[in-house]
VMD Tcl script that draws the C-alpha trace (Angstrom):
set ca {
  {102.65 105.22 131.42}
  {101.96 102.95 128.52}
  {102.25 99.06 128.33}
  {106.01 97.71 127.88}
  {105.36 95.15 124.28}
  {108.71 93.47 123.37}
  {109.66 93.51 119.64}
  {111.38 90.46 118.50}
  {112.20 90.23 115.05}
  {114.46 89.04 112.30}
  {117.10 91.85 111.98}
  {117.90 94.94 113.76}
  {115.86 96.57 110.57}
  {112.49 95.02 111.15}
  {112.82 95.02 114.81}
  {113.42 98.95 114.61}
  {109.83 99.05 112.29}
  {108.13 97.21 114.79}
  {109.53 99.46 117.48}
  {108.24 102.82 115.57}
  {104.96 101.08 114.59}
  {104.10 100.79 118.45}
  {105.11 104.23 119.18}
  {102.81 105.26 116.61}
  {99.97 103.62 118.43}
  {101.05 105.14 121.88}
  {103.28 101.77 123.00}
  {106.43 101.57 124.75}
  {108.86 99.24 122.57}
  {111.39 97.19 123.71}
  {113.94 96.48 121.04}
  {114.89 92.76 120.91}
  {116.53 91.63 117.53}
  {117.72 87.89 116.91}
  {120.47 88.70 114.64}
  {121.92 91.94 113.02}
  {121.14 90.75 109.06}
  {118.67 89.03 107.12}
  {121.58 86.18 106.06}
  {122.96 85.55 109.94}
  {118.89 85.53 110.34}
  {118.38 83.07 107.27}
  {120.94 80.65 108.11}
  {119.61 80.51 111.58}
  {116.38 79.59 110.17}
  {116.97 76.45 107.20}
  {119.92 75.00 109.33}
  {119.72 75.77 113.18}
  {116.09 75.25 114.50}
  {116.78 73.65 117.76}
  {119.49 76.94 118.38}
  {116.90 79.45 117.17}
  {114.24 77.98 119.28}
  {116.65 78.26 122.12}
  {117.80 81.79 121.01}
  {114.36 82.53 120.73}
  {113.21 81.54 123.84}
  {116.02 82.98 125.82}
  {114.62 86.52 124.11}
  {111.06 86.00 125.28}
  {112.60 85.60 128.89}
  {114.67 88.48 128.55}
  {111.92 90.42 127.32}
  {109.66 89.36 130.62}
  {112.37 90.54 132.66}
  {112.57 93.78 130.92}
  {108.57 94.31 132.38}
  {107.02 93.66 128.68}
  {103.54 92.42 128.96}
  {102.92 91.02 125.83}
  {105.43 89.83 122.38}
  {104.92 91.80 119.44}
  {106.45 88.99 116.81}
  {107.43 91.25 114.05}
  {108.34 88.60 111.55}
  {106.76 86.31 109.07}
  {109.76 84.46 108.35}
  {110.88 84.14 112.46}
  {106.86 83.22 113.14}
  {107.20 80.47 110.70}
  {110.29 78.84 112.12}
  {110.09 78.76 115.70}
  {107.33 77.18 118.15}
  {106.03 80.59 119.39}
  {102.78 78.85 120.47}
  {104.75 76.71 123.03}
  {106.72 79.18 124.06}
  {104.18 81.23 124.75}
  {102.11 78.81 126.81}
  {105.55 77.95 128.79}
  {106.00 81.54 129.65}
  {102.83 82.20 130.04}
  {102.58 85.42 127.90}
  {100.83 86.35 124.80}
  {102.97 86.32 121.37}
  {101.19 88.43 118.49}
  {102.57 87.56 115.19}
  {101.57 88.10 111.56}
  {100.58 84.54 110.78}
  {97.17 85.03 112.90}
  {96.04 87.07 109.98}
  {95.97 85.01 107.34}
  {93.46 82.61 109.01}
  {90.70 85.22 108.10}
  {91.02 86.81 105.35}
  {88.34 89.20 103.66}
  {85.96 87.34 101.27}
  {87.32 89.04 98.30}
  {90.01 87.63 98.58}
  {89.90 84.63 95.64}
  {93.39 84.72 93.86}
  {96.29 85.47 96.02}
  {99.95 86.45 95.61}
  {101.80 85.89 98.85}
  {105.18 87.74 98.36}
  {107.61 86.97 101.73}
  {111.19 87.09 102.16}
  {111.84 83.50 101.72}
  {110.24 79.60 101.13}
  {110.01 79.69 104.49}
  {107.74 81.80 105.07}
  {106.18 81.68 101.99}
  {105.05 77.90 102.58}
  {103.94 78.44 105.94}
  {101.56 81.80 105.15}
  {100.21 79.31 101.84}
  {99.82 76.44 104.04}
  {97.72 78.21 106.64}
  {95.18 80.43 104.22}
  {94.68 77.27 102.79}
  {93.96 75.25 105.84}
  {91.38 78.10 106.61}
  {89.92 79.83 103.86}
  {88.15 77.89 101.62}
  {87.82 78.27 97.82}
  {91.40 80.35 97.49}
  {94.28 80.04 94.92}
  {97.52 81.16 95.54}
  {100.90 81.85 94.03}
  {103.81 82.18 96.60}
  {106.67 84.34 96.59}
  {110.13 84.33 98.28}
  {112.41 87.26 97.36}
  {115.21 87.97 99.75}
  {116.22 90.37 97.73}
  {114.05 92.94 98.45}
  {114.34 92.30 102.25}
  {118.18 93.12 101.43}
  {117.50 95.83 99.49}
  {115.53 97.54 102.56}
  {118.09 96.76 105.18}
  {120.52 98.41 102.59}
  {118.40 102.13 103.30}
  {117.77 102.29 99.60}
  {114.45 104.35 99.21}
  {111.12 102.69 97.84}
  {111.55 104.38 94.56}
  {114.76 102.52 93.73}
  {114.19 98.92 94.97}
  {111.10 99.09 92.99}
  {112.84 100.30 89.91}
  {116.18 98.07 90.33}
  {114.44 94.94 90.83}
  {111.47 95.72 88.38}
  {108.26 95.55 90.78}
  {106.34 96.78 88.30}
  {106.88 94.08 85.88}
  {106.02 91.78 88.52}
  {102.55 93.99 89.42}
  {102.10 93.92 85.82}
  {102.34 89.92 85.54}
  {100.24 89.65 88.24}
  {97.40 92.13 87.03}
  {97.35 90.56 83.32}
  {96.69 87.19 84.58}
  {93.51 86.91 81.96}
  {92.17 83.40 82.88}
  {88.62 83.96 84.89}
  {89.35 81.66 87.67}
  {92.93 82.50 88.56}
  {92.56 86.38 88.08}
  {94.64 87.86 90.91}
  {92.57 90.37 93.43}
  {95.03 90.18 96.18}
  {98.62 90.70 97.38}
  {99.84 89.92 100.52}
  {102.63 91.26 101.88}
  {104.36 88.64 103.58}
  {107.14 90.34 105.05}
  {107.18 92.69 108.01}
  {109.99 94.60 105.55}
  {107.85 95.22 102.98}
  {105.32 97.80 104.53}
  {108.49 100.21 103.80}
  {107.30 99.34 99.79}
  {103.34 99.90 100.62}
  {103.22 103.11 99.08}
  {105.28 103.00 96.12}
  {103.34 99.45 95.37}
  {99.36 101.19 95.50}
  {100.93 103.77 92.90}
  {101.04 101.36 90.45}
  {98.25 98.94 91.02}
  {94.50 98.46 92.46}
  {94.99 95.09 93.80}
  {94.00 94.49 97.53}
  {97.15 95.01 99.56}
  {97.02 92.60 102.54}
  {99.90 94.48 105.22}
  {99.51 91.98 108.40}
  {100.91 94.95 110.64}
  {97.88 96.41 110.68}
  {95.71 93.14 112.19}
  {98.35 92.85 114.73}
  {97.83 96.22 116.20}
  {94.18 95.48 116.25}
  {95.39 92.60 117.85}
  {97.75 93.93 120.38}
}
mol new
graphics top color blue
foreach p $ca { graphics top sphere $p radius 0.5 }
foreach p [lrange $ca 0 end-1] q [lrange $ca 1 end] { graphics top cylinder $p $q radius 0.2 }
display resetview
């Protein structure tokens, strides 16, 4: 029988990718989201931190008692507003999240988009690649939007034609001055693997999907 790794995430949406990412990889998921939509989720997160700490915490418990050996923390925007670290060392289990990632990133990568679902998250990824990699620029992204979009079902092909992706690729990839020339894009959102595809169609920019390091992790 396979290990028991809890999924806590955002929404019912990303919680269900984490889920199907582990089965992939031969896990057994246990399906723990904090809310049922990226707004109840939002809210939660710019006005509520004591209650989503709390809320948070009271998932990690459940999650022990459910036999899971380990916290798969499928959420940039959740693993920037809660303490997992002290939760982690108070219930003595492991948390894997996507923020471990950016501590390391590849020497190539120089000029760096960081597109997540909110300023949340988007601070937090840009504060930490620039406490630990050195010589990096960045431009950070929040775009709810396209989290909404994806929790709405629509397929790749449409979110990146309705809220014009490929102008954005496009702005990014004509960026002509030598020292800010973009090489990398970072998808800072555990939503936005459901875009990877449709977004290496259209450009040859280093895609940086955290979901993958965290299964290395796990």
């Amino acid at each position: 029988m396979s290990d028991k790794i809890a999924v806590i995430a955002g929404t019912n949406t990303d919680t269900q990718m984490g889920c199907n990412l582990l089965e992939k990889h031969g896990y057994e998921p246990i399906f723990l989201p904090i809310s049922d939509d990226c707004n109840t989720q939002a809210n939660l997160q710019y006005f509520s931190k004591d209650e989503l700490y709390d809320f948070f915490y009271d998932t990690c418990k459940r999650a022990i008692g459910s036999g899971a050996v380990k916290i798969f923390l499928y959420c940039n925007s959740l693993s920037s507003s809660v303490d997992y670290e002290k939760a982690a060392q108070s219930l003595n289990i492991e948390i894997i999240t996507p923020l471990e990632t950016y501590k390391n990133l590849p020497s190539y990568c120089k000029n760096i988009v960081i597109l997540s679902a909110n300023g949340v998250s988007a601070y937090t990824i840009d504060n930490i690649i620039h406490k630990y990699n050195k010589d990096v620029n960045t431009i950070s992204i929040g775009n709810m939007s396209l989290v909404e979009s994806i929790e709405d079902k629509k397929s790749p092909k449409q979110i990146m034609e309705e809220l014009n992706l490929e102008g954005f690729i496009k702005y990014l990839e004509n960026i002509n001055h030598p020292k800010y020339k973009t090489d990398t894009l970072i998808l800072g959102c555990t939503h936005f693997p459901y875009l990877k595809n449709e977004i290496k169609l259209l450009t040859t920019l280093n895609i940086i999907d955290a979901s993958d390091d965290m299964i290395r992790r796990l």
